[in-house]
PLY file of the C-alpha trace (Angstrom):
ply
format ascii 1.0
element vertex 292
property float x
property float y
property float z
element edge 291
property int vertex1
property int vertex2
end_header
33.84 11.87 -195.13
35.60 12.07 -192.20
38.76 13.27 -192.40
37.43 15.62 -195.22
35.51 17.12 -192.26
37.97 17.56 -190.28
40.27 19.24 -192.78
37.19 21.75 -193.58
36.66 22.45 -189.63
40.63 22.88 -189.30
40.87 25.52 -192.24
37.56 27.33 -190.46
39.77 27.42 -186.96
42.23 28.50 -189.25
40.64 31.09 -190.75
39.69 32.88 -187.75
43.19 32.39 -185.92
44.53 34.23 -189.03
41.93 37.37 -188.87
42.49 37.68 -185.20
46.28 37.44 -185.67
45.78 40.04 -188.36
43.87 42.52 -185.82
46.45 41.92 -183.12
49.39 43.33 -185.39
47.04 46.10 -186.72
46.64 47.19 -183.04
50.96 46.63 -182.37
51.81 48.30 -185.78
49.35 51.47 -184.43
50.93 51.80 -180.91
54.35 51.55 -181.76
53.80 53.80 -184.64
56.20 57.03 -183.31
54.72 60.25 -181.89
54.87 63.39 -183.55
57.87 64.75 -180.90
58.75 67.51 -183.11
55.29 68.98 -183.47
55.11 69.04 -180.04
57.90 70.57 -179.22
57.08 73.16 -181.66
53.98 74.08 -179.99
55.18 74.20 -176.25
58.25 75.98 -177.16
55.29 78.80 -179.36
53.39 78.44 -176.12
56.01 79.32 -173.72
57.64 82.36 -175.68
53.50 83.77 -176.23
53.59 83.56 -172.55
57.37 85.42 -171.93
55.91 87.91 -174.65
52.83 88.56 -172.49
54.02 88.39 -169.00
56.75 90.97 -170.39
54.69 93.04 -171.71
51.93 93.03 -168.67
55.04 93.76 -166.42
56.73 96.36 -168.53
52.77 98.19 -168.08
52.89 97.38 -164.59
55.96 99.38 -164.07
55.56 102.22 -165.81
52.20 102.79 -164.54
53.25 102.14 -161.01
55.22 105.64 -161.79
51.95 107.52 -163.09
50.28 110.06 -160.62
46.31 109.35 -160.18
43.74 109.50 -158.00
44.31 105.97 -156.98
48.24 106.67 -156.79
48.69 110.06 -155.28
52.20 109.20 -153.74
54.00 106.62 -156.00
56.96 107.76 -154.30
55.88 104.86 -152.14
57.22 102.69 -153.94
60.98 104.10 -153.58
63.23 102.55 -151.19
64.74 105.30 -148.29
62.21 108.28 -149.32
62.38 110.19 -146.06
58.88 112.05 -145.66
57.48 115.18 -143.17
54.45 117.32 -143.59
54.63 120.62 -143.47
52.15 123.71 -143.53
52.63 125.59 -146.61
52.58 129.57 -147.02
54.91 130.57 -144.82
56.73 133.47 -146.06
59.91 135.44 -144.39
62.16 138.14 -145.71
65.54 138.10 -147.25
66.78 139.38 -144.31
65.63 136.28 -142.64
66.70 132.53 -141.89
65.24 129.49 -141.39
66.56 127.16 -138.53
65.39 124.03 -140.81
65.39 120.41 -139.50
66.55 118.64 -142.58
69.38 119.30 -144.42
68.81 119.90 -147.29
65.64 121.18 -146.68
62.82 120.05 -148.08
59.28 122.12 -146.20
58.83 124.72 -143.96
58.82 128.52 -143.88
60.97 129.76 -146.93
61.29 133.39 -148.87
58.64 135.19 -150.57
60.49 134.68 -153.77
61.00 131.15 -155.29
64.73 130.14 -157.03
63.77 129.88 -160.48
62.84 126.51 -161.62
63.15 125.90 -165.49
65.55 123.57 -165.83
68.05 125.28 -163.94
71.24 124.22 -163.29
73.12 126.69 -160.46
76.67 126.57 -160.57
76.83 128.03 -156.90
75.34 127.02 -153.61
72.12 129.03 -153.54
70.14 130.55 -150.46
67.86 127.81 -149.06
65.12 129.69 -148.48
64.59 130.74 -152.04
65.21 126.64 -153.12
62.92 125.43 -150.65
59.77 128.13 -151.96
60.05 126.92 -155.57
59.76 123.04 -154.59
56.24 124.21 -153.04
55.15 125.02 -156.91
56.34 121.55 -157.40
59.43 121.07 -158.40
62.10 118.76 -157.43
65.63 119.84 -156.12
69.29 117.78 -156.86
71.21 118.87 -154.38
74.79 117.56 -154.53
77.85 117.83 -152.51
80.46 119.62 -154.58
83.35 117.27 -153.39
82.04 114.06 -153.72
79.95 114.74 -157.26
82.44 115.58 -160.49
83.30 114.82 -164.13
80.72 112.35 -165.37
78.58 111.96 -162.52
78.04 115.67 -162.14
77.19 115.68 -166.08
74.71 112.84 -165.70
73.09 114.64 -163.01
72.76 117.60 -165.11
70.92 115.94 -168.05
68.49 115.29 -165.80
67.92 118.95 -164.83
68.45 120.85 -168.15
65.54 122.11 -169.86
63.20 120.58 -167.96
60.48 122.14 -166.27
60.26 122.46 -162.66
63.74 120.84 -162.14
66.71 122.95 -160.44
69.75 121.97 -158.85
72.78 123.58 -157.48
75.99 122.18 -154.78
75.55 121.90 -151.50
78.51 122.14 -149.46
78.82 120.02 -146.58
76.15 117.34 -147.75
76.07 114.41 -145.71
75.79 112.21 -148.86
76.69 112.97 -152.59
73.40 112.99 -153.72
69.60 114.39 -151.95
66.73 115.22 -154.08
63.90 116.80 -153.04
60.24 117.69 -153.83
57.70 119.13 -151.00
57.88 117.16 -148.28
60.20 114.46 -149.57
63.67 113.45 -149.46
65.97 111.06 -150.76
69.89 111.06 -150.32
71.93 108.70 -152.61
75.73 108.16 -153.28
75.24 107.32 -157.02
74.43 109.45 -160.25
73.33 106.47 -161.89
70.48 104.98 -159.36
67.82 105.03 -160.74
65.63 105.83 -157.96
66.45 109.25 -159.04
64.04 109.07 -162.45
61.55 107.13 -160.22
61.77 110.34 -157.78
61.39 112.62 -160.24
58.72 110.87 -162.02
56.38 110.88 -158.61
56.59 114.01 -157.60
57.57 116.52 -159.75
54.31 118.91 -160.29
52.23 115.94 -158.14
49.47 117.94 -157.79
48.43 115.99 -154.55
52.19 116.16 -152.55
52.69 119.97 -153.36
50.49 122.69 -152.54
50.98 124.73 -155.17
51.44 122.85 -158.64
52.13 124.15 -161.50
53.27 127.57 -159.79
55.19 130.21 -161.79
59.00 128.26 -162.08
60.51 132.05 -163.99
61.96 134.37 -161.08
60.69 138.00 -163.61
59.54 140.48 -161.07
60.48 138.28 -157.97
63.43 140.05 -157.09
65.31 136.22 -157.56
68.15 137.04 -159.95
69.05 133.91 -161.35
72.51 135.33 -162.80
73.10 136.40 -158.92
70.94 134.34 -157.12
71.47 135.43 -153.27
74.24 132.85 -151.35
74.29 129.79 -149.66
74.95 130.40 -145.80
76.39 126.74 -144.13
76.01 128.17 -140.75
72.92 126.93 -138.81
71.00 130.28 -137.53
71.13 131.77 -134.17
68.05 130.57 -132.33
68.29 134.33 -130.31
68.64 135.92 -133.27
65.04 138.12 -134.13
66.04 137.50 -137.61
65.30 133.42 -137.27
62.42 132.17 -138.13
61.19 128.68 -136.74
59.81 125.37 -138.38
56.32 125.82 -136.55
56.30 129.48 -138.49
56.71 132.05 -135.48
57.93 134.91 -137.44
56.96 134.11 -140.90
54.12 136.01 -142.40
51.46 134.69 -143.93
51.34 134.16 -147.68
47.86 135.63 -149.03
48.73 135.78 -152.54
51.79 133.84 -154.34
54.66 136.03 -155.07
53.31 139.07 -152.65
53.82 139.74 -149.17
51.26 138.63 -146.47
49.89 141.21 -143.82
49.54 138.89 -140.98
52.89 138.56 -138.98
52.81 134.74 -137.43
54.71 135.60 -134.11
53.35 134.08 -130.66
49.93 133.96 -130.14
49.14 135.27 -133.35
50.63 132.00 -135.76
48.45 130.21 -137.82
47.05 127.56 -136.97
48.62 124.22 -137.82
48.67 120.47 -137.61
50.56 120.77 -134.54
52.55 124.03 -134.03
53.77 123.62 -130.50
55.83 120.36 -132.35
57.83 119.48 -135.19
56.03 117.65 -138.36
56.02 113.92 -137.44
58.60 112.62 -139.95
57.78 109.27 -141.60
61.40 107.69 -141.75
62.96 105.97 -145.10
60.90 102.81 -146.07
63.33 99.75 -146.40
0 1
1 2
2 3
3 4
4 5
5 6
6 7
7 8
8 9
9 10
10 11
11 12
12 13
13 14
14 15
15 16
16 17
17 18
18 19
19 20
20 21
21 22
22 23
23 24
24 25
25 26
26 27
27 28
28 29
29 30
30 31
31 32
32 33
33 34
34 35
35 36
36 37
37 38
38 39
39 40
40 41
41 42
42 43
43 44
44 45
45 46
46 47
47 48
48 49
49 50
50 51
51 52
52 53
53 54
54 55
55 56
56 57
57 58
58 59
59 60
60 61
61 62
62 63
63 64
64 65
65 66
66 67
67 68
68 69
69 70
70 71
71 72
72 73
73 74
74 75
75 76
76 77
77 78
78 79
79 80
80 81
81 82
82 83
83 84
84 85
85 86
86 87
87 88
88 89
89 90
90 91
91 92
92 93
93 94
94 95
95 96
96 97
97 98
98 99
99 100
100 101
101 102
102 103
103 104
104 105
105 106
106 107
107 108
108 109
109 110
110 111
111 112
112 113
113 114
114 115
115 116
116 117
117 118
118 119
119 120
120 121
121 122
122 123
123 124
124 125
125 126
126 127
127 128
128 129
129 130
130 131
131 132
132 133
133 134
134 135
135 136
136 137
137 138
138 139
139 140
140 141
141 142
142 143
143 144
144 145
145 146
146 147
147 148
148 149
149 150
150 151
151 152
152 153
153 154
154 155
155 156
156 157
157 158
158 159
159 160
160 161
161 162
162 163
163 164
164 165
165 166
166 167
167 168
168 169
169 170
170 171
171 172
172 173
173 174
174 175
175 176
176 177
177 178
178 179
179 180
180 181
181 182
182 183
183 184
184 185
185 186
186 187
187 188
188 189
189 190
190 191
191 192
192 193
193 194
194 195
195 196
196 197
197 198
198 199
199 200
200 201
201 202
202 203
203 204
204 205
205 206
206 207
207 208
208 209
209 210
210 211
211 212
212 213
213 214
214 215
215 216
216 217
217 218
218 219
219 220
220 221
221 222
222 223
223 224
224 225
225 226
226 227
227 228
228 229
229 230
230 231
231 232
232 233
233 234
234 235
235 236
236 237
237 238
238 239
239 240
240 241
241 242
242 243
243 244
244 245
245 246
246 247
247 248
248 249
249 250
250 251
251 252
252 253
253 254
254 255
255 256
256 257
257 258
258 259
259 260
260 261
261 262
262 263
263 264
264 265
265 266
266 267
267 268
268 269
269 270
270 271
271 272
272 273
273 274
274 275
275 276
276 277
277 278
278 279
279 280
280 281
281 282
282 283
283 284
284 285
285 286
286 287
287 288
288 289
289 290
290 291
């Protein structure tokens, strides 16, 4: 009776060694059973190019839009590295018979001829009068202005595509520029020494026909009944004009006449006491100089 007790109480202790045993490789067999590494990678690599795909796309939006003209954006011109900036008053009419002494060169505000270089997408083989170039960037266009030695072959032809049948886009040489390239729209500059930069789209993109940089937008760009002749469009003069000279007209408008209707004569001569007023007339425009 005994020992056949004890050989019944050794096969219980037996018994449960066995199920516990059993439970303890159940639990090894589970943890060292291998993770699904390929699945994984799978999804992380899905994850990360949905992410590229996005944050592409949310930047390719950001960028054009930085480029778009609102009210919340009036100037995205901001955003371009060396854009040289002045205001001027607008208006300001003289004769043909008349010069400018400007402070920029090229140009870019200021007292200019009662008729406006036409602006269609014109492409003038010959330095033109600035006078007339500077009046049709106040209907909002923009102005390539390149120096004739520096700009040839290709890069002349690149600058050209960028002009031709456009709206509101002219250009013509510029002897004696200080750089290859200068662009410019009312009251903005920007001089470059490549044809391929593309701060030259991004220019032209912000402020051609920006209805709140130039103060007339969407002004007539055909010369018909101007007196302009585009086929013999009066010439460039390189010479800076004789301050003593009757015939000069100054930035702050003393003998301009006052425009009172676009593409006609004003009756209001702007000499001495009788100039309009201004911002400040008995200084030069503050100029805001090229952002780095």
């Amino acid at each position: 009776m005994a020992s056949g007790t004890k050989s019944k109480g050794a096969s219980k202790s037996k018994g449960k060694g066995g199920s516990v045993n059993k439970a303890r490789r159940s639990v090894v067999g589970t943890a060292r059973k291998p993770k699904p590494w390929g699945m994984i990678i799978g999804i992380v690599v899905v994850l990360a190019l949905a992410g590229g795909v996005f944050t592409y796309a949310f930047m390719t939006i950001s960028e054009k839009e930085k480029w778009v003209v609102s009210e919340d954006n009036k100037d995205p011109s901001e955003n371009i590295s060396g854009v040289t900036r002045v205001s001027y008053d607008s208006g300001q009419h003289v004769e043909a018979t008349q010069r400018v002494a400007y402070d920029h060169s090229p140009p870019f505000g200021g007292p200019h001829d009662n008729a406006w270089a036409e602006c269609n997408g014109t492409v003038y083989p010959n330095a033109v009068r600035t006078e007339n170039m500077v009046h049709a960037l106040e209907h909002g266009s923009v102005w390539i202005a390149y120096n004739p030695d520096k700009i040839k072959g290709k890069a002349l032809d690149t600058l050209k595509a960028k002009v031709e049948g456009q709206p509101y886009m002219l250009m013509s040489p510029y002897p004696g520029l200080d750089k290859p390239i200068s662009l410019q729209s009312w009251g903005h500059q920007l001089k470059l020494t490549s044809a391929t930069d593309t701060r030259i789209d991004e220019f032209i993109k912000s402020l051609r026909e920006n209805e709140y940089q130039n103060p007339e937008p969407g002004g007539r760009c055909d010369a018909q009944g101007t007196g302009f002749d585009v086929t013999n469009p009066p010439p460039f003069v390189a010479e800076k004009p004789d301050p003593n000279d009757p015939n000069t007209v100054t930035m702050d408008g003393k003998g301009a006449t006052q425009a009172t209707d676009e593409g006609q004569q004003g009756t209001t001569p702007t000499t001495g006491a009788s100039a309009p007023p201004a911002s400040d007339a008995s200084a030069p425009p503050a100029t805001t100089q090229p952002s780095q």
